[in-house]
C-alpha positions in Angstrom: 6.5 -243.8 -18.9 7.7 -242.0 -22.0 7.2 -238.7 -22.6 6.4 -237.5 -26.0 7.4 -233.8 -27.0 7.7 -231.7 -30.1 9.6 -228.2 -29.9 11.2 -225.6 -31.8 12.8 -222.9 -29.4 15.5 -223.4 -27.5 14.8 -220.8 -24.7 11.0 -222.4 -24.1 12.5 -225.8 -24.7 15.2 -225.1 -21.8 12.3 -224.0 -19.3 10.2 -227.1 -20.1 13.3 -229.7 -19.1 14.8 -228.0 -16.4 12.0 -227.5 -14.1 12.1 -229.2 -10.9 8.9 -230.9 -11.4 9.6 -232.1 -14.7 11.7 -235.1 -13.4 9.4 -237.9 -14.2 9.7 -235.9 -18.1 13.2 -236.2 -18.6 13.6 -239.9 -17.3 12.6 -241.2 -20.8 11.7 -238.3 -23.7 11.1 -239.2 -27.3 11.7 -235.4 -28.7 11.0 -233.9 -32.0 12.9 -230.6 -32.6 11.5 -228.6 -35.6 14.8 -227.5 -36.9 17.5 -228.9 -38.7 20.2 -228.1 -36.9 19.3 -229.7 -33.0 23.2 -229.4 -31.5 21.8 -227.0 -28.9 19.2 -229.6 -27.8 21.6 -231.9 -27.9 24.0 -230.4 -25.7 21.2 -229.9 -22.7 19.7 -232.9 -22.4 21.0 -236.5 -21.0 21.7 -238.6 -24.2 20.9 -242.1 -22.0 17.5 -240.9 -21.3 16.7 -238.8 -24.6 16.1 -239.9 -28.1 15.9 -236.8 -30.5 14.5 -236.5 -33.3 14.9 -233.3 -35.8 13.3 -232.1 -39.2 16.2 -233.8 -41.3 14.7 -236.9 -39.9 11.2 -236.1 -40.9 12.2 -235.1 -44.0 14.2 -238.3 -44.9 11.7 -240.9 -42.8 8.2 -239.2 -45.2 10.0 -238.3 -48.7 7.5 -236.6 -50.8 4.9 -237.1 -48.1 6.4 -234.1 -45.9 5.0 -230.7 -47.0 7.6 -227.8 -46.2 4.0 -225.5 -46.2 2.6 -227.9 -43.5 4.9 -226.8 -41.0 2.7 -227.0 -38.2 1.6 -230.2 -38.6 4.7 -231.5 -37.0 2.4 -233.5 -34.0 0.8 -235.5 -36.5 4.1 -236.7 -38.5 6.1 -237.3 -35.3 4.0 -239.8 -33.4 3.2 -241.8 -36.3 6.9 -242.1 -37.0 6.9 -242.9 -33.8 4.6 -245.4 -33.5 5.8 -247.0 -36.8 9.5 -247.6 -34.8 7.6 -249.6 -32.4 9.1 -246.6 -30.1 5.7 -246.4 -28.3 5.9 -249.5 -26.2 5.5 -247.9 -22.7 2.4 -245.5 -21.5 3.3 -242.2 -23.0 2.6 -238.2 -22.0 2.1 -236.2 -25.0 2.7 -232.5 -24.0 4.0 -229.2 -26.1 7.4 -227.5 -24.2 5.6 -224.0 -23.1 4.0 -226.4 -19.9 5.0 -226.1 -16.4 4.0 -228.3 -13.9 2.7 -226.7 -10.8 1.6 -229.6 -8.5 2.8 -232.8 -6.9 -0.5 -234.6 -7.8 0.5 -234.9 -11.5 2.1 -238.2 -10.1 -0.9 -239.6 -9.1 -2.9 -238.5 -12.5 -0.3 -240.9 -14.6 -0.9 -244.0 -12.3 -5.0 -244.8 -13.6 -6.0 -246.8 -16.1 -7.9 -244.0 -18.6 -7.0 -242.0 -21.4 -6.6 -238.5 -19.8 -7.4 -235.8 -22.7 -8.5 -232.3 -22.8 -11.5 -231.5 -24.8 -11.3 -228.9 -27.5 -13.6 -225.8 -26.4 -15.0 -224.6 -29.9 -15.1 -228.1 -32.0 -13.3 -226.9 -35.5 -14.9 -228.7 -38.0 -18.4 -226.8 -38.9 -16.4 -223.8 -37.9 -13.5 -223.9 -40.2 -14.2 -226.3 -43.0 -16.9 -225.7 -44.5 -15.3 -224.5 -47.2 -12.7 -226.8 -47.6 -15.0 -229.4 -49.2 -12.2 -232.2 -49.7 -11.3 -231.6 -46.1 -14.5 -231.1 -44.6 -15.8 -234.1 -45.9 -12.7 -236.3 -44.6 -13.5 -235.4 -41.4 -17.0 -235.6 -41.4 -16.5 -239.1 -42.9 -14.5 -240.2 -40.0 -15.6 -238.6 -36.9 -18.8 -240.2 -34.9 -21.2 -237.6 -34.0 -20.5 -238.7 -30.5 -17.0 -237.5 -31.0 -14.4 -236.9 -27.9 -13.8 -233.5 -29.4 -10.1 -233.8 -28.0 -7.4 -231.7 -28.6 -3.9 -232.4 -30.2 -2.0 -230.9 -27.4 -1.8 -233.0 -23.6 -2.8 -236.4 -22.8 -1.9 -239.6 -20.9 -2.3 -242.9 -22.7 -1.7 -245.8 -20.2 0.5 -249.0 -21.7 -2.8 -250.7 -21.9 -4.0 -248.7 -24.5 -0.9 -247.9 -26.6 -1.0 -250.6 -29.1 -4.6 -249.7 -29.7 -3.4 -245.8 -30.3 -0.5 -246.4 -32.4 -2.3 -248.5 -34.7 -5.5 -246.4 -35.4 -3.0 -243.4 -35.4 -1.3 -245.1 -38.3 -4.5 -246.1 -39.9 -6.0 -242.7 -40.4 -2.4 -240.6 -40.9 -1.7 -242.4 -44.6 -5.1 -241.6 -45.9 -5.3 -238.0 -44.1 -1.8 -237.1 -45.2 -2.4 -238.1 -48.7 -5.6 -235.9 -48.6 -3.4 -232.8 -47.3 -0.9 -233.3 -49.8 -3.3 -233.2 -52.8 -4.4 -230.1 -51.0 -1.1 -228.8 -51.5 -1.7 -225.5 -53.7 -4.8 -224.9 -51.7 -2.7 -224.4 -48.7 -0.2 -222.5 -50.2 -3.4 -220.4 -51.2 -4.6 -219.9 -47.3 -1.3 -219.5 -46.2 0.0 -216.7 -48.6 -3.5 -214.5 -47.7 -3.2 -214.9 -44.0 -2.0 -212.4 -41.5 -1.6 -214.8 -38.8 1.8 -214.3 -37.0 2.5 -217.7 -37.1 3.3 -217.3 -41.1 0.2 -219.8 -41.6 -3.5 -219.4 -42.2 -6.2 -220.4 -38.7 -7.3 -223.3 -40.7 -4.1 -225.1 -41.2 -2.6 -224.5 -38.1 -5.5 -226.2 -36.1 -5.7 -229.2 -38.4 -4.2 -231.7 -36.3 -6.9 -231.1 -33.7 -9.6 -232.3 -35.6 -7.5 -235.0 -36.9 -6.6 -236.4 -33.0 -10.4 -236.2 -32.7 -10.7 -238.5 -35.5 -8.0 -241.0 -34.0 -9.4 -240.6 -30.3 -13.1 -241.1 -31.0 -12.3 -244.3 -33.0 -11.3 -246.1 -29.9 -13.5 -246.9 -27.2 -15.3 -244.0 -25.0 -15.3 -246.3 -22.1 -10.9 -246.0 -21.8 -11.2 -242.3 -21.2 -11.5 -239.7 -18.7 -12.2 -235.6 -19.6 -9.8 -233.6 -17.8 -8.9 -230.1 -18.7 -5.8 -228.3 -18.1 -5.2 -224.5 -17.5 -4.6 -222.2 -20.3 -3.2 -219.2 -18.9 -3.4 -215.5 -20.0 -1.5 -212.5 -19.5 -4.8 -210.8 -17.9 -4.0 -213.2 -15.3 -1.7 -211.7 -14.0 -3.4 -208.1 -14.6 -6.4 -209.6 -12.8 -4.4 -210.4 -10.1 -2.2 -207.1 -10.1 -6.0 -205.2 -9.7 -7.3 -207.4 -6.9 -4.2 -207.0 -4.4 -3.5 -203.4 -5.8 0.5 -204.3 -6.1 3.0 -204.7 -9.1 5.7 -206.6 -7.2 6.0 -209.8 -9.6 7.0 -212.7 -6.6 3.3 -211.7 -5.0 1.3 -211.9 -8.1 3.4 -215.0 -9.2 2.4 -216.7 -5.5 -1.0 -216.4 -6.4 -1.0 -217.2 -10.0 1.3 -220.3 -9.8 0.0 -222.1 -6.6 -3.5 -221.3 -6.3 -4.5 -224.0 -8.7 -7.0 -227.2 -8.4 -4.5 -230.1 -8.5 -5.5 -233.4 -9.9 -8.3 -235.1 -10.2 -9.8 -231.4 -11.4 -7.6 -230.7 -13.9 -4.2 -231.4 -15.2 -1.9 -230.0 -13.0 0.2 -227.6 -15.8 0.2 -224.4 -16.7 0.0 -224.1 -20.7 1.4 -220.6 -22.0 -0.7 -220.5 -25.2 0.2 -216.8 -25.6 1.1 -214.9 -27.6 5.1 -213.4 -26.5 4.4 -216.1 -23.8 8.7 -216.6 -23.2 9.1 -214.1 -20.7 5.3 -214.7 -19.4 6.6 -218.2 -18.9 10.2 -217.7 -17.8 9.4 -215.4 -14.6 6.6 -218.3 -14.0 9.4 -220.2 -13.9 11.9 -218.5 -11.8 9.5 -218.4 -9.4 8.5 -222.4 -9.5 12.1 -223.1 -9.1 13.2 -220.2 -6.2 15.4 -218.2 -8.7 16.1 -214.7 -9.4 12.7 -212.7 -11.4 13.7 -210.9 -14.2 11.0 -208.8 -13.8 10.3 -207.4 -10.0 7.6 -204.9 -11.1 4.8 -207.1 -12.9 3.6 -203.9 -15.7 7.5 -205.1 -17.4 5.7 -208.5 -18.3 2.2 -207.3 -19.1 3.5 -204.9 -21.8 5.2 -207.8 -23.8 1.8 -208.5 -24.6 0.2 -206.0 -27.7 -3.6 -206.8 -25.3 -2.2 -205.9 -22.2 -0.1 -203.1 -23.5 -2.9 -201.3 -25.3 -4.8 -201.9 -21.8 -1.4 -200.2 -20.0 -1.6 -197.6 -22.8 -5.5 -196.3 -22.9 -4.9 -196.5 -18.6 -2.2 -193.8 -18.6 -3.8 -191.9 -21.5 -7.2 -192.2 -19.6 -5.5 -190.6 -16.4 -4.2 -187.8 -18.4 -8.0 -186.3 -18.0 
């Protein structure tokens, strides 16, 4: 199997290939670091089993077709470069790096014959593009209204359906691309009012999902199988501090990391979608893989989180009366 990966941050990166349950991950990883300089990455991993890929080689391999103000649409370039190099010739897992698997059983989910996806909770398009008529009407051109809905983020394509994949992926990415970059000013135009942290505007940043929608609902429903993975929260882990009334991290952790459905219910990963979600994810992590916490007293990770610190905050002020 080869495992497909796109990454910017060392520290997150590090986590994701070191984990003890990541071995099947690191036996044959096609990764795209979103920097120019990848010596760092390059240093970590095995250089018989990895094949990196950085921005300088996005850059070079699109020309005028890569858009410095798309930066987040880094999923979208790299696998169809990908699947243009023929490099896709094996079943492939498609993950982000701030994953950690948490269960044995992820073996066993690789080993079927279906197209294991995770289904975007609040489809994008009537939400988000209205407004964006050249956009809006791309995708409403090209996705069925039996659409998979699925999200740009984890999936499992067996070897039986790669071919299949790679080519519709390449089919839809010219025109889609060429749409976007016509859109150029327009983006510049979201990005520059935005707040977002990310340095983007909501919009442009979720693009690729409805994008993989596009490509996955093209293919046959019959070669896929729904399975959701866990996006965790730092209330989690508040949850879990109010319900055994402790703050000692290695408890809460137990709890939090192991008492998961495994596969067939869900993929078994954690996905640290959060915001300040490294040290969130490396404690998570120490724990996985019987190391040292950095944190012995759970309230030190909570408040790397602006939610869960106002929550810490308003608490202590509240107690104050």
């Amino acid at each position: 199997m080869i495992t497909v990966v796109t990454t910017y941050k060392f520290p997150i990166f590090k986590l994701f290939y070191e984990h003890y349950l990541h071995d099947i991950f690191r036996e044959n990883l096609l990764l795209y670091v979103d920097q120019e300089d990848s010596s760092e990455f390059r240093n970590l991993v095995d250089p018989t089993k990895t094949r990196i890929f950085d921005k300088n080689d996005i850059i070079k391999y699109y020309g005028d077709l890569y858009m410095p103000n798309g930066k987040y649409f880094k999923k979208m370039y790299f696998i169809n470069m990908i699947s243009e190099m023929g490099l896709l010739n094996d079943a492939i897992y498609m993950t982000d790096d701030d994953v950690l698997v948490y269960d044995k059983s992820f073996n066993d989910m690789l080993s079927g014959d279906k197209i294991i996806y995770d289904k975007e909770p609040f489809p994008l398009v009537d939400r988000c593009y209205p407004n964006w008529k050249p956009i809006y009407n791309w995708f409403k051109e090209n996705i069925p209204e039996n659409s998979l809905h699925a999200r740009a983020t984890n999936f499992f394509i067996p070897k039986l359906y790669i071919e299949e994949f790679a080519n519709a992926f390449i089919k839809y990415f010219y025109d889609f691309i060429r749409l976007l970059k016509s859109q150029s000013n327009h983006i510049d135009y979201l990005n520059n009012k935005s707040r977002s942290k990310r340095g983007c505007d909501f919009s442009v940043f979720y693009i690729e999902v409805p994008f993989f929608d596009v490509v996955f609902s093209s293919l046959n429903h019959d070669y896929y199988n729904f399975l959701p993975f866990f996006c965790v929260a730092y209330s989690e882990l508040r949850k879990i501090k109010d319900r055994l009334k402790t703050v000692d991290t290695k408890t809460i952790m137990e709890v939090f990391c192991y008492k998961r459905k495994p596969y067939p219910n869900k993929h078994p990963l954690l996905h640290y979608n959060v915001i300040n979600k490294e040290v969130f994810m490396i404690d998570s992590f120490n724990y996985m893989n019987g190391r040292d916490l950095i944190y012995n007293n759970i309230d030190d990770i909570l408040k790397q989180n602006p939610k869960e610190f106002k929550k810490m905050e308003m608490a202590k002020s509240t107690k104050l009366f």
